[in-house]
C-alpha positions in Angstrom: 47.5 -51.7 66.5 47.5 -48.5 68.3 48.8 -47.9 71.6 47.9 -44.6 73.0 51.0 -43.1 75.1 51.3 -39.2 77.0 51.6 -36.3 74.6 54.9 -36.1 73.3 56.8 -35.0 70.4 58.4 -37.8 68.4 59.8 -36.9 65.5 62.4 -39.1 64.6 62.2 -42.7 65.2 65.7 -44.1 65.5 65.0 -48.0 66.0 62.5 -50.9 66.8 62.6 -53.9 67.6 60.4 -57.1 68.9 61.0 -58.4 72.2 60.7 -62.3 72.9 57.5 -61.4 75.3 55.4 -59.8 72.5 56.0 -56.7 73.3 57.8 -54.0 70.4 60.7 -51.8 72.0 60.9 -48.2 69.9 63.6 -46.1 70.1 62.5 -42.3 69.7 64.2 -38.9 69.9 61.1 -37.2 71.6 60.3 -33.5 73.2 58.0 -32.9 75.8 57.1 -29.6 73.8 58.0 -28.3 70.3 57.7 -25.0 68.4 54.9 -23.4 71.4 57.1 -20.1 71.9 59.6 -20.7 69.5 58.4 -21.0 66.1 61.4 -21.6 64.3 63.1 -24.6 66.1 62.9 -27.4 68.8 63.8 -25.2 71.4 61.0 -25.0 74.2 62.8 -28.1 75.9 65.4 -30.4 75.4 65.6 -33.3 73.2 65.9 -36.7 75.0 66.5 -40.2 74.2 63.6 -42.5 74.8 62.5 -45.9 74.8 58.6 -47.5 74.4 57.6 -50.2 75.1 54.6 -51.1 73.5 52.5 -54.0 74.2 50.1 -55.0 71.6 48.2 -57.7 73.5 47.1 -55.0 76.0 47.2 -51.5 74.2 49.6 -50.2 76.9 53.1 -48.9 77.2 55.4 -47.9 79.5 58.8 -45.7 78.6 62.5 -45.2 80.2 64.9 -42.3 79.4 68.3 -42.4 78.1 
């Protein structure tokens, strides 16, 4: 099932889990932009701490920060 989300960088997925409504919580260390003027590290913006929630009965998520 594939629910389609803004761009983002997500590269390490820290947790999941299923919520009682169907829905899948994902926890995600994510950057809005990685390696465009810096080639050698995530440094074009700060890493943050989200959470999606993904829906699979609809294809649509929503997300909050940490």
């Amino acid at each position: 099932m594939w629910c389609e989300t803004e761009p983002a960088a997500v590269f390490h997925i820290l947790g999941a889990f299923d919520l009682p409504d169907g829905r899948v919580a994902v926890d995600v260390c994510s950057n809005e932009r990685l390696f465009h003027t810096d080639p050698t590290g995530p440094t074009d913006t700060p890493s943050r701490l989200d959470r999606y929630f993904l829906d699979p009965a609809t294809g649509r998520w929503r997300t909050t920060d940490g």
